[in-house]
N, CA, C and O atoms as a MOPAC input file, in Angstrom:
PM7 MOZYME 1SCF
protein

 N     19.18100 1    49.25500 1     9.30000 1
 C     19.30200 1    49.19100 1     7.85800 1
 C     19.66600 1    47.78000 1     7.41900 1
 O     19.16000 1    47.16100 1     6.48400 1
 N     20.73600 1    47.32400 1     8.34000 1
 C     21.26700 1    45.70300 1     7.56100 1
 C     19.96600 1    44.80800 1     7.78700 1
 O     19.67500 1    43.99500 1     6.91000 1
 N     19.06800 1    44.94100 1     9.07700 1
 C     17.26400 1    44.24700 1     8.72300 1
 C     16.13900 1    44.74300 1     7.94200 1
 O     14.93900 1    44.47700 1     7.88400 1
 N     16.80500 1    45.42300 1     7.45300 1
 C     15.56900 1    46.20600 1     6.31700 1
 C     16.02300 1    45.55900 1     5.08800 1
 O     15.14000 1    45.22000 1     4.30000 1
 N     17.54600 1    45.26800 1     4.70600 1
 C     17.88600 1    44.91600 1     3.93900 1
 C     17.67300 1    43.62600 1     3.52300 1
 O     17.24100 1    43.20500 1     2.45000 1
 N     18.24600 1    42.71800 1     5.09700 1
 C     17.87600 1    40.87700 1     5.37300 1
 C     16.68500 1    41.17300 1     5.10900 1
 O     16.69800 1    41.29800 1     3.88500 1
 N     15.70600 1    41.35900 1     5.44700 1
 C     14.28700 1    40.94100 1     5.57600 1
 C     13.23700 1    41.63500 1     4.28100 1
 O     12.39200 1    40.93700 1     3.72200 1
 N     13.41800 1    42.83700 1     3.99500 1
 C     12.94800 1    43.45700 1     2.95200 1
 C     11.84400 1    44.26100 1     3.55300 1
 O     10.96500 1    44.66800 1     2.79300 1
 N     11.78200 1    44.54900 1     4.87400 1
 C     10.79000 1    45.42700 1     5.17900 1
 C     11.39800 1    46.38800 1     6.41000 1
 O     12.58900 1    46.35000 1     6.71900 1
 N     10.42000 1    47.25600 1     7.07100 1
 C     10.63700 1    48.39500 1     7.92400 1
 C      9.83700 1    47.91700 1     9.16400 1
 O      9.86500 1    48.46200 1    10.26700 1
 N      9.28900 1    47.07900 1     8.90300 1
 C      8.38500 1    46.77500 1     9.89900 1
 C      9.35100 1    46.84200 1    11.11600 1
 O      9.36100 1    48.01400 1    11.49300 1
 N     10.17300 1    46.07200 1    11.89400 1
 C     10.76900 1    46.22800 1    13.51900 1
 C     11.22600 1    47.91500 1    13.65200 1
 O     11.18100 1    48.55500 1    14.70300 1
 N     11.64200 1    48.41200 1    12.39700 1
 C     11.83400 1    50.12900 1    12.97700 1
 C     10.70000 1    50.89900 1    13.21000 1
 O     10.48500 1    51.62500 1    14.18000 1
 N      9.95700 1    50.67600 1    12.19900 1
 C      8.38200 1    51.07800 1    12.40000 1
 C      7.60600 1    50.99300 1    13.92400 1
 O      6.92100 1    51.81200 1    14.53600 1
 N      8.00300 1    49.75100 1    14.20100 1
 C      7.28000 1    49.13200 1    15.56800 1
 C      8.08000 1    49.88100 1    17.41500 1
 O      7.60500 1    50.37900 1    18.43600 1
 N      9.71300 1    49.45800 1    16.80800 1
 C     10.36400 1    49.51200 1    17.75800 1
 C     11.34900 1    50.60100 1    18.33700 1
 O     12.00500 1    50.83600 1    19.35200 1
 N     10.94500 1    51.35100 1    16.56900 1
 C     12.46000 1    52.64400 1    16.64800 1
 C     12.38200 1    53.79700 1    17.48000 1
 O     13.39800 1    54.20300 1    18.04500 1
 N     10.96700 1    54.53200 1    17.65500 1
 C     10.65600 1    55.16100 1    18.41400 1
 C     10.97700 1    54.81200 1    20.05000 1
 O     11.27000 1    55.67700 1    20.87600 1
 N     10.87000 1    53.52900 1    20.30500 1
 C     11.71800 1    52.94600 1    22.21700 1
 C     12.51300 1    52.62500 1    22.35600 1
 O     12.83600 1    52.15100 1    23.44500 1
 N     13.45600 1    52.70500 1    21.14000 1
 C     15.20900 1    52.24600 1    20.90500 1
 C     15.01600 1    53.89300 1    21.23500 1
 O     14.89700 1    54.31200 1    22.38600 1
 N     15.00800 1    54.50500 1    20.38900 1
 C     15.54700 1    55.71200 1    19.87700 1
 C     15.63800 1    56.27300 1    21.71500 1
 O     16.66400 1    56.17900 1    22.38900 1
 N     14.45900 1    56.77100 1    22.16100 1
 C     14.05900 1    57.11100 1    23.67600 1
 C     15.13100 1    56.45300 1    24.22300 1
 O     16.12100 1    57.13400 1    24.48900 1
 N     15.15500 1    54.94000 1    24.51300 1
 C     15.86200 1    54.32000 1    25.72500 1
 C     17.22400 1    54.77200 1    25.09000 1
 O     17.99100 1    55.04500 1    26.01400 1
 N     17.80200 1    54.94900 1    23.90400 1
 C     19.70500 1    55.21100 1    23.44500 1
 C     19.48400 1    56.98300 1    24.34700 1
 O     20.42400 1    57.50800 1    24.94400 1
 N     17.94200 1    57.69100 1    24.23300 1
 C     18.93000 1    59.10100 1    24.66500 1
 C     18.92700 1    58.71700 1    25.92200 1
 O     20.08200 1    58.72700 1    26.34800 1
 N     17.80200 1    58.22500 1    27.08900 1
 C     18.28800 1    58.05600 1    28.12800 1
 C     19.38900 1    57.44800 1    28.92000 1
 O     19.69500 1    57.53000 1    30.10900 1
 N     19.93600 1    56.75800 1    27.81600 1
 C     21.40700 1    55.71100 1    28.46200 1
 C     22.32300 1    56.72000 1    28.26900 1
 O     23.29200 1    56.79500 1    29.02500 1
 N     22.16700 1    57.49400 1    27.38700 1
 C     23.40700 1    58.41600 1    27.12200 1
 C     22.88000 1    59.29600 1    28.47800 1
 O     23.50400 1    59.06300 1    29.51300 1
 N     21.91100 1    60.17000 1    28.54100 1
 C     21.85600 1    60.98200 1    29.89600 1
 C     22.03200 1    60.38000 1    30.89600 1
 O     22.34600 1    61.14700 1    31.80600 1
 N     21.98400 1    59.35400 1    31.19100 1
 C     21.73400 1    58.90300 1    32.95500 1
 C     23.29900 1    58.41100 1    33.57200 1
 O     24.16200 1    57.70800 1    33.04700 1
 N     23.26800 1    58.94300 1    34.60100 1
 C     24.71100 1    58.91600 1    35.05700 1
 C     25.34500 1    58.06200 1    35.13700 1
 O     24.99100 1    57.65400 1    36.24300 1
 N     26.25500 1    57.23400 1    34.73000 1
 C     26.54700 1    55.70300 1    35.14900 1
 C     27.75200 1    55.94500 1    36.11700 1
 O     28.41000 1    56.93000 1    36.45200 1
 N     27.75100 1    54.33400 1    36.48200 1
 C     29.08800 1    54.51600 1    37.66700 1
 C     30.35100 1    54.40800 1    36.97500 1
 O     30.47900 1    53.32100 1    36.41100 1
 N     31.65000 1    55.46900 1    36.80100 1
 C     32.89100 1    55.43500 1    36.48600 1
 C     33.54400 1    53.98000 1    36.39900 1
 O     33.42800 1    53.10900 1    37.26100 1
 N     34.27300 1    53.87400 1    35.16200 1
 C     34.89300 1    52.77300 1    34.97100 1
 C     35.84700 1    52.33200 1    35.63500 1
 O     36.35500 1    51.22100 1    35.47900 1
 N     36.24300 1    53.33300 1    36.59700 1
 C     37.63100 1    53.18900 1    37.80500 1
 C     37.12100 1    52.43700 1    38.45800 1
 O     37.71000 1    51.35600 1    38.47700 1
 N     35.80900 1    52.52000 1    39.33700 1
 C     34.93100 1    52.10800 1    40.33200 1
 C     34.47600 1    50.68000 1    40.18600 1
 O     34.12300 1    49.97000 1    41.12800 1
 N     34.53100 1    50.19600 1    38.46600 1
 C     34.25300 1    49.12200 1    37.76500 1
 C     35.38500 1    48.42000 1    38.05900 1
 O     35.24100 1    47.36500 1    38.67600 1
 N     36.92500 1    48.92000 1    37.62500 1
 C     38.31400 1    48.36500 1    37.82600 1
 C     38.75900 1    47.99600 1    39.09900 1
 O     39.38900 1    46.95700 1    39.29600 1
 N     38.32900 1    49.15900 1    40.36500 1
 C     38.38100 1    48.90600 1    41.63400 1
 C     38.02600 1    47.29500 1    42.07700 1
 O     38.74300 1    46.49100 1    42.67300 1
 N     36.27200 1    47.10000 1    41.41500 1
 C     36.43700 1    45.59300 1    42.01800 1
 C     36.91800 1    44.20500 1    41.35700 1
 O     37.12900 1    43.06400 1    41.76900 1
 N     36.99500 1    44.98300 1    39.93400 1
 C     38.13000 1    43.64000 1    39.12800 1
 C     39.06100 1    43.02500 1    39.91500 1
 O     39.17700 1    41.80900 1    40.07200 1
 N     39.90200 1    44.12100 1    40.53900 1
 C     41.23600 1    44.12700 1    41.14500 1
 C     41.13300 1    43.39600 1    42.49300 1
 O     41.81900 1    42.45900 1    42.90100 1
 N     40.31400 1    43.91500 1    42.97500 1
 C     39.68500 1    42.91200 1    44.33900 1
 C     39.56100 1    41.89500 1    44.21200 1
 O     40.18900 1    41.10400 1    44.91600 1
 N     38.54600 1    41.41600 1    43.09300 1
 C     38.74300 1    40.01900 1    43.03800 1
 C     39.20300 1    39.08300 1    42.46600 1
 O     39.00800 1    37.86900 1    42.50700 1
 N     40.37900 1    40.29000 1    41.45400 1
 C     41.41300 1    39.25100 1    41.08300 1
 C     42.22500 1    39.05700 1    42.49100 1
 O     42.21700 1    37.97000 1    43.06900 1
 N     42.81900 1    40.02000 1    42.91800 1
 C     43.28300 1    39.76000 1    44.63600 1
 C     42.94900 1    38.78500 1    45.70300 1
 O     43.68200 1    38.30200 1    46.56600 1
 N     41.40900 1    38.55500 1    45.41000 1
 C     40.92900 1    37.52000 1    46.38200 1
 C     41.87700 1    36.28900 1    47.22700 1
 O     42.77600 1    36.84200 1    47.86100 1
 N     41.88400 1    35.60200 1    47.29800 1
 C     42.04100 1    34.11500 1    47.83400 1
 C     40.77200 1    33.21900 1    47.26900 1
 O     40.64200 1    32.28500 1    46.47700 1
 N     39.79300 1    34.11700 1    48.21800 1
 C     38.45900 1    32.91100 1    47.57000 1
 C     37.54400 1    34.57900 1    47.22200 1
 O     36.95600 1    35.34700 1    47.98400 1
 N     37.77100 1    34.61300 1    45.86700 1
 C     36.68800 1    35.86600 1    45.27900 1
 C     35.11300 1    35.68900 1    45.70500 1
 O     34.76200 1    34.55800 1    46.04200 1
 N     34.23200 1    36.65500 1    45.70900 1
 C     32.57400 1    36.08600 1    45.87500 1
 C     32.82600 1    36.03300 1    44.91000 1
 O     33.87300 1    36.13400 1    44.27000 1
 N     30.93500 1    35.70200 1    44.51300 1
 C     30.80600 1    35.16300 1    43.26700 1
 C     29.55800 1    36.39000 1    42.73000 1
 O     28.43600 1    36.12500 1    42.29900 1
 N     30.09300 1    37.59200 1    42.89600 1
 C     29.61100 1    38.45200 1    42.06700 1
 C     29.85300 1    40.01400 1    43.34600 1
 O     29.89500 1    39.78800 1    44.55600 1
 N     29.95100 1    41.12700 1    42.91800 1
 C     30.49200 1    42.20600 1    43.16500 1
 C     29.93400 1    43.19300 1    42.79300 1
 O     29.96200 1    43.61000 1    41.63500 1
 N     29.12700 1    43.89700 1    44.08100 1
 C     28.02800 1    45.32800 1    43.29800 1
 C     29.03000 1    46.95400 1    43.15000 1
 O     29.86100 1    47.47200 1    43.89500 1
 N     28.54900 1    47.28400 1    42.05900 1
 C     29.27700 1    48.65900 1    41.71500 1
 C     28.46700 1    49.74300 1    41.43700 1
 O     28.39800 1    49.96700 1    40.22900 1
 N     27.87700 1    50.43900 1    42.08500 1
 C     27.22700 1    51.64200 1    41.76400 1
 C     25.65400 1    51.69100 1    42.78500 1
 O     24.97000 1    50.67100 1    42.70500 1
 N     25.40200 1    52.22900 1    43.21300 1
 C     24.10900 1    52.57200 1    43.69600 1
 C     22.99700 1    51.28800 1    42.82500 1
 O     22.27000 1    50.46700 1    43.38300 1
 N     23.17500 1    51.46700 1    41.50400 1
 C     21.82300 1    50.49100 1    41.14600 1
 C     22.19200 1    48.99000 1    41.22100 1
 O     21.37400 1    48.07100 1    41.17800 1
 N     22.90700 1    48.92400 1    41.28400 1
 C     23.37100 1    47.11200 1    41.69000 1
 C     23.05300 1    46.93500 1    43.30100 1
 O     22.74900 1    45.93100 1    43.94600 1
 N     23.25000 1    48.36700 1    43.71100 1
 C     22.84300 1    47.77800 1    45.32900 1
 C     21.56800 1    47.77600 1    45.65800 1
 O     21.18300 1    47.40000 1    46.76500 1
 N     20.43000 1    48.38700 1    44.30500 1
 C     19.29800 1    48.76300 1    45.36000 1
 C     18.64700 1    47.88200 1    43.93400 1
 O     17.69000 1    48.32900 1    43.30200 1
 N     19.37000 1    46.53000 1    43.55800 1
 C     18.51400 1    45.51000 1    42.46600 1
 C     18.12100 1    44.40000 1    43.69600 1
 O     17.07500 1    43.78000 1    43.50200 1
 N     18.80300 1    44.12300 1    44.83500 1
 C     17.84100 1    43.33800 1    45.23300 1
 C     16.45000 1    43.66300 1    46.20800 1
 O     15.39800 1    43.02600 1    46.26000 1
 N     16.75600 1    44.59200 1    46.76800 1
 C     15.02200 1    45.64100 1    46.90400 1
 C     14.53000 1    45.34600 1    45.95400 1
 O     14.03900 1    44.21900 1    46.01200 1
 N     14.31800 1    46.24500 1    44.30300 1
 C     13.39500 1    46.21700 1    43.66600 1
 C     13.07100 1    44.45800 1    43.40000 1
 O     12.16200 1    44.45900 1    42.57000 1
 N     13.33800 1    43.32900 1    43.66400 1
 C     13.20600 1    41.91200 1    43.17300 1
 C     12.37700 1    42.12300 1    44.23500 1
 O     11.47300 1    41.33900 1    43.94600 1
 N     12.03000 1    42.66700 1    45.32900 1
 C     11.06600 1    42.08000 1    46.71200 1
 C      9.91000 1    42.65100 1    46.24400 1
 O      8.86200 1    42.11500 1    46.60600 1
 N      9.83700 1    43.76100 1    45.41400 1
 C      8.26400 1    44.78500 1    45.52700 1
 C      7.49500 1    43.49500 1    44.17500 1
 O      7.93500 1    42.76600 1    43.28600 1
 N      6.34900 1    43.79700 1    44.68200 1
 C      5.39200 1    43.18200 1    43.27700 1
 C      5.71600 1    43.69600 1    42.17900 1
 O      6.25300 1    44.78700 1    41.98100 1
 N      5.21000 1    42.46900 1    41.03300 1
 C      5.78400 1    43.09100 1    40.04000 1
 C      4.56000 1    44.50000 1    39.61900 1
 O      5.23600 1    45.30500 1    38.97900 1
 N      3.76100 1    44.79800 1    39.68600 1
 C      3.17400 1    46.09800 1    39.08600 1
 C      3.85100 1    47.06900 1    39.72700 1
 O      4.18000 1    47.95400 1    38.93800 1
 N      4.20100 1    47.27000 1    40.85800 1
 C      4.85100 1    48.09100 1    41.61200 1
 C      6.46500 1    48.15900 1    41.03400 1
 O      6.92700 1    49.29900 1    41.07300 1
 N      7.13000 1    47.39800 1    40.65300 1
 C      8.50200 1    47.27700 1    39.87900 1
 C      8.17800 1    47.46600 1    38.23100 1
 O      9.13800 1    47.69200 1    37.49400 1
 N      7.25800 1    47.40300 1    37.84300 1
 C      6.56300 1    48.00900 1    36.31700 1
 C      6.57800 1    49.23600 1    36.70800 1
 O      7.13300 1    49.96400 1    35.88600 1
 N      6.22700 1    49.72100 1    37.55100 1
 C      5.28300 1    51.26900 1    37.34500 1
 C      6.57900 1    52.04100 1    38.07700 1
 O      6.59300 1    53.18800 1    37.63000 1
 N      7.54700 1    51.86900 1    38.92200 1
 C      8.91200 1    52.34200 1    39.19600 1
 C      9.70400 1    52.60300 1    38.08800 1
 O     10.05400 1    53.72800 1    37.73200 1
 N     10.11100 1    51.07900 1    37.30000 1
 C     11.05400 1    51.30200 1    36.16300 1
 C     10.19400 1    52.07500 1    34.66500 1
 O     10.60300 1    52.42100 1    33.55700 1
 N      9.11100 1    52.09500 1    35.20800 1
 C      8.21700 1    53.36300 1    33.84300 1
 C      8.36500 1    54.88500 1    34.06500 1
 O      8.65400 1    55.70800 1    33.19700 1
 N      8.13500 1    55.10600 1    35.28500 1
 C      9.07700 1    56.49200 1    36.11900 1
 C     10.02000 1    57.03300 1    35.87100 1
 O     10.10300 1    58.21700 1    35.54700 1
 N     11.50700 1    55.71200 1    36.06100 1
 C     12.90700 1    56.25900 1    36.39800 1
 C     12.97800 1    56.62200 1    34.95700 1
 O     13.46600 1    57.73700 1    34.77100 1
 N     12.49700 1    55.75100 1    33.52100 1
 C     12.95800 1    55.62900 1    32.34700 1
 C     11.95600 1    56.85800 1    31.44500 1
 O     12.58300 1    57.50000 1    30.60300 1
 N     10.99700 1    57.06500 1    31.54800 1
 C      9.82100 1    58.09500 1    30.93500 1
 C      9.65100 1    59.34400 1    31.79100 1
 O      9.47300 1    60.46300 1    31.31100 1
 N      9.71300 1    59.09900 1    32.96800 1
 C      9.81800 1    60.19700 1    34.02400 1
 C      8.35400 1    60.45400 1    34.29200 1
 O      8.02400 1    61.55800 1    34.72600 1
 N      7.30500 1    59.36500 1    34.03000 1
 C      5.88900 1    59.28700 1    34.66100 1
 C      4.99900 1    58.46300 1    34.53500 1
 O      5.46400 1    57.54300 1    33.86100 1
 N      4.05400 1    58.27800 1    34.78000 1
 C      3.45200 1    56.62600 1    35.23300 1
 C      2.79200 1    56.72100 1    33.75900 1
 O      2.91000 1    57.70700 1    33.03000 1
 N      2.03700 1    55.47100 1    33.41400 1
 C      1.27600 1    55.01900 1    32.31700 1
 C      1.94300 1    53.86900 1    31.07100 1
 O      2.72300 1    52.92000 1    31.15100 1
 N      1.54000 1    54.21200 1    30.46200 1
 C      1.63200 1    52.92100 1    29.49100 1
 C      3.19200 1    53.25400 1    28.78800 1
 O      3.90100 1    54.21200 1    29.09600 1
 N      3.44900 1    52.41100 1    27.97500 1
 C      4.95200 1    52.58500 1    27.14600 1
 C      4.14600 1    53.27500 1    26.11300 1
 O      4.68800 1    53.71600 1    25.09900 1

């Protein structure tokens, strides 16, 4: 509404609201990893001595550097799957 207002048109809801709308219900359904599990490695690496320089939490942080190895049509047509729940176009 506040870009309908700035701008004076509908056009980006028109275009975009329908794959906002989709991707907000799927973020709300899809399981995420507990915020404890999040705090767990805060604490670690505030604890450190010498912290790494980054810290995976949940199943999909561990299996982001796999998907960086597959081609990208093959990492298109995966993340069109996990998010629509079947192959083809957006």
């Amino acid at each position: 509404a506040a870009c309908e207002e700035r701008l004076g048109t509908t056009q980006a809801r028109d275009e975009y609201g329908p794959l906002l709308d989709h991707f907000i219900e799927y973020s709300l359904a899809e399981k995420g990893t507990h915020v404890s599990e999040v705090a767990k490695r805060i604490k670690l690496a505030l604890a450190a001595g010498r912290p790494l320089h980054g810290y995976k939490v949940g199943p999909d942080s561990r299996a982001t550097p796999i998907a960086g190895l597959l081609p990208i049509p093959v990492a298109d047509a995966v993340m069109k799957f996990s998010v629509f729940g079947r192959q083809g176009t957006f």
